[in-house]
C-alpha positions as CSV (number, residue, x, y, z in Angstrom):
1,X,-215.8,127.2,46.5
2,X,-214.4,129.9,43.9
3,X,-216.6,132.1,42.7
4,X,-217.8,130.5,39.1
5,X,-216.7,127.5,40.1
6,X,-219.4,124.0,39.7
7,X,-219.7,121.2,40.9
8,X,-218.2,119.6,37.7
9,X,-215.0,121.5,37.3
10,X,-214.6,120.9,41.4
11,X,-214.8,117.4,40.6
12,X,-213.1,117.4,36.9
13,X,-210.3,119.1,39.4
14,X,-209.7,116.5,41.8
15,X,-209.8,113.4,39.3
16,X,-206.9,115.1,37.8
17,X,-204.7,115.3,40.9
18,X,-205.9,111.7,41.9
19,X,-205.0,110.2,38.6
20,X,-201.8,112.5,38.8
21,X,-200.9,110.6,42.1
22,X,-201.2,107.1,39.8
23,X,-197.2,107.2,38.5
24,X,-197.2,106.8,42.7
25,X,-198.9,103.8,43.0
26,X,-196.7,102.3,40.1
27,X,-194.1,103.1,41.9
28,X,-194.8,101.7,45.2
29,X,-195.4,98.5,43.5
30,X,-192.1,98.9,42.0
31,X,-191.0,99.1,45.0
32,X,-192.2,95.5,46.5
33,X,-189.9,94.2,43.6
34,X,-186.9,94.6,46.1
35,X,-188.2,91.6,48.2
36,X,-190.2,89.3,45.7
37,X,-186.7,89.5,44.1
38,X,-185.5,87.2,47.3
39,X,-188.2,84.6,46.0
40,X,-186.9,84.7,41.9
41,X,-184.5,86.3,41.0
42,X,-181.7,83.9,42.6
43,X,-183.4,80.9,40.9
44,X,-183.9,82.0,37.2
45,X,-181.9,83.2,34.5
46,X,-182.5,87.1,34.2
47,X,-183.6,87.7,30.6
48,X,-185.9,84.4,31.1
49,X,-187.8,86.1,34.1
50,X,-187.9,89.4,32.1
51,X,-189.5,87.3,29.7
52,X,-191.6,85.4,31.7
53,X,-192.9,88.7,33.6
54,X,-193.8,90.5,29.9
55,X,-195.5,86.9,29.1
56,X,-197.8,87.3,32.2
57,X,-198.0,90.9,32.0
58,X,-199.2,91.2,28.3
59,X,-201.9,88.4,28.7
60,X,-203.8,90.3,31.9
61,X,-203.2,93.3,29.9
62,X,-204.7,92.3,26.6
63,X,-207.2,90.5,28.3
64,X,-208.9,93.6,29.6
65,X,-208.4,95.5,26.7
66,X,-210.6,93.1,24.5
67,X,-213.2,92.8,27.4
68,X,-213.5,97.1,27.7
69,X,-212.3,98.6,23.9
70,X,-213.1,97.9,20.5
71,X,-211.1,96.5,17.8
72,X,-208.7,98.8,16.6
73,X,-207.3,99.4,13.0
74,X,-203.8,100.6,13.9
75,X,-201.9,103.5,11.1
76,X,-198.2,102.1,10.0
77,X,-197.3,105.0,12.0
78,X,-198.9,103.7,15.5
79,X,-197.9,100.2,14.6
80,X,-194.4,101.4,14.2
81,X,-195.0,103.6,17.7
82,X,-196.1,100.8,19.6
83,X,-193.1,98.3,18.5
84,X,-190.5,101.3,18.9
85,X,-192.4,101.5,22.8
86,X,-191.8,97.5,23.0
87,X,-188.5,97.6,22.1
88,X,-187.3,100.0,24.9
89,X,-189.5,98.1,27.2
90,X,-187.5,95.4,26.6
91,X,-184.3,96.7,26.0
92,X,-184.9,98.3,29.7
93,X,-186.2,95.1,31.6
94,X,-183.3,93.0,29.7
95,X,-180.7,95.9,31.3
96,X,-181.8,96.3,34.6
97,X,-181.7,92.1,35.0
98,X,-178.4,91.7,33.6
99,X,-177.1,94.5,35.4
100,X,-178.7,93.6,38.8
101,X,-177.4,89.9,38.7
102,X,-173.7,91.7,38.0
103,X,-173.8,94.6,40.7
104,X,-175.5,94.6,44.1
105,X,-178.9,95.5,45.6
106,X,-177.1,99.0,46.7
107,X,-175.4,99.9,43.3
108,X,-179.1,99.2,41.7
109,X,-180.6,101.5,44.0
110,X,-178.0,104.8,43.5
111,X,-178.0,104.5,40.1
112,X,-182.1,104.3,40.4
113,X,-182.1,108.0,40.7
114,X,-180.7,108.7,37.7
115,X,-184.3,107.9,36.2
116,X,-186.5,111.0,36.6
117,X,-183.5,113.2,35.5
118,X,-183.5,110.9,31.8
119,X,-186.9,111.2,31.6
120,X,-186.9,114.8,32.1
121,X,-184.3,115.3,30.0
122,X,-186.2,113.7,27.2
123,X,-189.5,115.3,27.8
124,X,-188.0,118.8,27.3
125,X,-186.1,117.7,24.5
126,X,-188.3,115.6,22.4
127,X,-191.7,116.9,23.3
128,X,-190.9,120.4,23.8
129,X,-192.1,120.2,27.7
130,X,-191.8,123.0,30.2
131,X,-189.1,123.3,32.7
132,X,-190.7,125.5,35.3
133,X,-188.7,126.4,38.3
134,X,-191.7,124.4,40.8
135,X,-190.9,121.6,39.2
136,X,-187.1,121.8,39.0
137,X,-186.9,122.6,42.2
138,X,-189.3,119.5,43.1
139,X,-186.9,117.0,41.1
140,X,-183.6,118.6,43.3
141,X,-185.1,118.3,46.7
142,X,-187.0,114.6,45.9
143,X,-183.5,113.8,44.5
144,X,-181.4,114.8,47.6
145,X,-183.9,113.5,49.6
146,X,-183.9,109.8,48.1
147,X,-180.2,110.2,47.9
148,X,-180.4,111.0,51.6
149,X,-182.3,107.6,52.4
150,X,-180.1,105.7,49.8
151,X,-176.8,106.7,51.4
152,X,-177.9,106.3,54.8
153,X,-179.2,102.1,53.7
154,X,-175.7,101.4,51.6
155,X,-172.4,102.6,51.2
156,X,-171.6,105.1,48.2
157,X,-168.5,104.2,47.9
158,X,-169.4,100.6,46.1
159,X,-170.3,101.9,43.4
160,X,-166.1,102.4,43.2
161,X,-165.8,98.9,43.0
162,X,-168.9,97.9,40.9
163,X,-168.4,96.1,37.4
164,X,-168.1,98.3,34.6
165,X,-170.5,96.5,33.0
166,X,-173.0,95.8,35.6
167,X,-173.3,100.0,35.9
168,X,-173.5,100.6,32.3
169,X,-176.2,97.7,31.5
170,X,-178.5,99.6,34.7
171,X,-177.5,103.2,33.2
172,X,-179.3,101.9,29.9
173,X,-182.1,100.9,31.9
174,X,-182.7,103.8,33.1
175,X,-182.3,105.7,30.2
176,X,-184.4,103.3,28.0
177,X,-187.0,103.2,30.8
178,X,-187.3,107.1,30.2
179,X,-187.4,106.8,26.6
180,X,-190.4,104.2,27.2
181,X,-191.9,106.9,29.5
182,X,-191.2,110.0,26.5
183,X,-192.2,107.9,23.2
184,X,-195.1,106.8,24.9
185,X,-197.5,110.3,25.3
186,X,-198.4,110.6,21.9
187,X,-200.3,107.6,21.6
188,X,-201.6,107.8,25.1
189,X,-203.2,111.0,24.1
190,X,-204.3,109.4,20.8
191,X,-205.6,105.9,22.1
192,X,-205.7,105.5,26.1
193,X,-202.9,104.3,28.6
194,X,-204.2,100.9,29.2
195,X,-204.0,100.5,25.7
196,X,-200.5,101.9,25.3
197,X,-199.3,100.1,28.1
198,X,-200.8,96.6,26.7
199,X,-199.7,97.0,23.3
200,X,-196.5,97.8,23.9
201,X,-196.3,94.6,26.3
202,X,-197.6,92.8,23.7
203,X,-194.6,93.8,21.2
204,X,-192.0,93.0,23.9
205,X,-192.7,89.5,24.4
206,X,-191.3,88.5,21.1
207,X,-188.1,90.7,21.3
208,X,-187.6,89.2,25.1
209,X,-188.3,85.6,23.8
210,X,-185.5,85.8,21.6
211,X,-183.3,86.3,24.1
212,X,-184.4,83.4,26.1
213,X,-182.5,80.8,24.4
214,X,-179.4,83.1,23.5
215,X,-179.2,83.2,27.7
216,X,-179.2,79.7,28.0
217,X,-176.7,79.2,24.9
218,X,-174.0,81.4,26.5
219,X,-174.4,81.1,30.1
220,X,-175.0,77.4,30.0
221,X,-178.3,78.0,32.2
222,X,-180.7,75.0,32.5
223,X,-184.5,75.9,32.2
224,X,-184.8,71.9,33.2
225,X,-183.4,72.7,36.3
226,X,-185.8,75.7,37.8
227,X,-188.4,74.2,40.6
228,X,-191.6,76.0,39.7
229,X,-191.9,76.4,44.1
230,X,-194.8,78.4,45.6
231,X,-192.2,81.5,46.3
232,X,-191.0,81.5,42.8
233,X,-194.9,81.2,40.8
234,X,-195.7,84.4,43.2
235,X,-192.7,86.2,42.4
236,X,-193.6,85.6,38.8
237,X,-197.2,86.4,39.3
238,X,-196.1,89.7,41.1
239,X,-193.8,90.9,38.3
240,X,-196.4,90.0,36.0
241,X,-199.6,91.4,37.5
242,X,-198.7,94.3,39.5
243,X,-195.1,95.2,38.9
244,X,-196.2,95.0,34.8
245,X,-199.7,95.2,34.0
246,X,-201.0,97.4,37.0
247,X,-197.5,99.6,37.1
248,X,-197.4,100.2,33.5
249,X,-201.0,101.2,33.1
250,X,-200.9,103.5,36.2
251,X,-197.4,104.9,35.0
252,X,-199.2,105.7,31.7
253,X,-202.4,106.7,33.2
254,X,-200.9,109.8,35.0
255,X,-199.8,110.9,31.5
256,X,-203.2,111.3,30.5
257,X,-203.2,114.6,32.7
258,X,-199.3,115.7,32.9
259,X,-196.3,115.7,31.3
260,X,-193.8,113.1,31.3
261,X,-191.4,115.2,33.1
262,X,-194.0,115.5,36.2
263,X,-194.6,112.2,37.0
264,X,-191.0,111.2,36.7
265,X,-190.4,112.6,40.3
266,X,-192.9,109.9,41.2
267,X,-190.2,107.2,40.2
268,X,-188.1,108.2,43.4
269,X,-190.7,107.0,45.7
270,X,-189.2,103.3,43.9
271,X,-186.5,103.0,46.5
272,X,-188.2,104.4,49.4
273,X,-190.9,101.5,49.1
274,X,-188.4,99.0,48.7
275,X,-186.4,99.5,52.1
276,X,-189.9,99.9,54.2
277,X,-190.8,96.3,52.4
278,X,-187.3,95.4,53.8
279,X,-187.6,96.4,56.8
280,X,-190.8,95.1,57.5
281,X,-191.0,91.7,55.6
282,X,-187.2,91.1,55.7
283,X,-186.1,92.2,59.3
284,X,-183.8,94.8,57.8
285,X,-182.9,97.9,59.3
286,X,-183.7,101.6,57.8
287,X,-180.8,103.4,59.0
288,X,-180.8,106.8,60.7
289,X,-181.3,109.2,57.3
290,X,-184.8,107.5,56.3
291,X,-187.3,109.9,57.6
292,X,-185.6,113.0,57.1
293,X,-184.8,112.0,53.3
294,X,-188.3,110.6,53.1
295,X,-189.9,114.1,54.5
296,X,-187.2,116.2,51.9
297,X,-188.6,113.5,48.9
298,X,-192.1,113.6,49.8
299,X,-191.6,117.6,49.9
300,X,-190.0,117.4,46.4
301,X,-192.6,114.9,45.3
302,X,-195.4,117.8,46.5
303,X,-194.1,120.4,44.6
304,X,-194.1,118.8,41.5
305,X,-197.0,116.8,41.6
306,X,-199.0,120.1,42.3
307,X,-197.1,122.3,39.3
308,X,-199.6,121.7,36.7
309,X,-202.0,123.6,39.0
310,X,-199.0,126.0,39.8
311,X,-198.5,126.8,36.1
């Protein structure tokens, strides 16, 4: 132990790289959306399963909030905050469903990437985060390295032949997913992340709910027609619970101790999740460049994950 150090700041010390380490978890359970996709996705309508995962999402969420906080008087200010954070919730989840039914499970994943480098765009920009050269480093070699994995599960060239539109709608969920991630640490630092993640859940569900019957108007979907099956209740339950409430309050949670643009390396772990899920629940192979891009991501993923102590 360091000379002056206690037993307190030892232990105030590692809660802060454990809680760091929570954007991981969110993104591992991110990553098990890749095969409970299998189970829903092919059997409802996009924007009604975005819907219906906000819907179960915002109730768990809202239901602990009322059990561990008090009642809060929100400022127009915050009220306007936590709508603005709803609205690029949804305006991401909306995206990435429309633009998943239109491209292809490989297309999703390359443009995945493109994630961390919005969100660190927008957390120098907007609030005036540092860019130090751990961390940039970091994001290139976690980049290259899920890049690595990426290539060596699908063929790059796709994305050639993808539909414009199907690439554009996932571009704007990625950048609206950063803007989500940005917009969101004042009022983490004000209020708490479980309370920033469940009240901007809570301001999605109408926005998303309007675009329920719009879906069914244009595409000529038939909500009638969707067998509520055992697969497809714990596909909903699994977007809901974990790949919502649980994801969103741990993304947020590592906020309360770094910056945005830290735990957006986090995000690449996303993809590497999803293939060992497919592999192992779905047969499917991992292809020759997994472990060396996994050992370059997790080494970028080090280095930024330990630059707040760096700095």
């Amino acid at each position: 132990m360091e000379s002056g150090s206690t037993p307190q700041t030892v232990l105030a010390t590692m809660s802060t790289y454990l809680f760091a380490l929570a954007p991981l978890a969110a993104a591992a359970l991110w990553g098990g959306l890749y095969v409970v996709s299998k189970w829903g996705f092919d059997t409802v309508p996009p924007l009604t399963l975005a819907f219906l995962r906000v819907v179960v999402g915002a109730t768990a969420l809202l239901t602990v909030v009322r059990l561990t906080y008090p009642r809060r008087r929100f400022s127009r200010r915050d009220l306007a905050g936590f709508v603005a954070l709803g609205g690029a919730v949804a305006a991401s989840l909306a995206t990435q469903f429309l633009g998943t039914a239109l491209t292809t499970a490989s297309q999703g994943s390359l443009i995945t990437v493109l994630t961390p480098i919005f969100t660190i765009v927008l957390g120098v920009t907007i609030l005036d985060e540092r860019l130090s050269k751990r961390l940039l480093v970091g994001v290139l070699l976690a980049t290259g390295g899920t890049i690595v994995v990426l290539t060596g599960q699908y063929d790059p060239s796709e994305l050639a032949g993808a539909a414009t539109t199907g690439i554009l709608m996932l571009l704007l969920a990625s950048a609206t997913w950063a803007l989500y991630t940005v917009w969101g640490k004042p009022l983490i630092d004000r209020y708490s992340a479980l309370e920033t993640a469940t009240y901007s859940c809570v301001a999605a569900v109408p926005m998303l709910a309007v675009l329920v019957p719009l879906e069914v108007a244009v595409t000529d979907a038939s909500l009638r027609s969707i067998e509520p099956t055992p697969e497809l209740l714990v596909a909903i339950l699994y977007l809901g619970l974990l790949g919502t409430a649980a994801a969103w309050y741990l993304w947020y949670k590592g906020m309360e101790y770094v910056d945005a643009s830290v735990i957006s390396a986090f995000f690449f772990a996303q993809p590497i999740v999803g293939a060992l899920f497919g592999a192992t629940l779905l047969g499917e192979s991992l292809g020759s460049r997994f472990v060396l891009g996994g050992a370059i991501m997790a080494a970028g993923v080090y280095l930024v994950s330990t630059t707040r102590a760096a700095s």
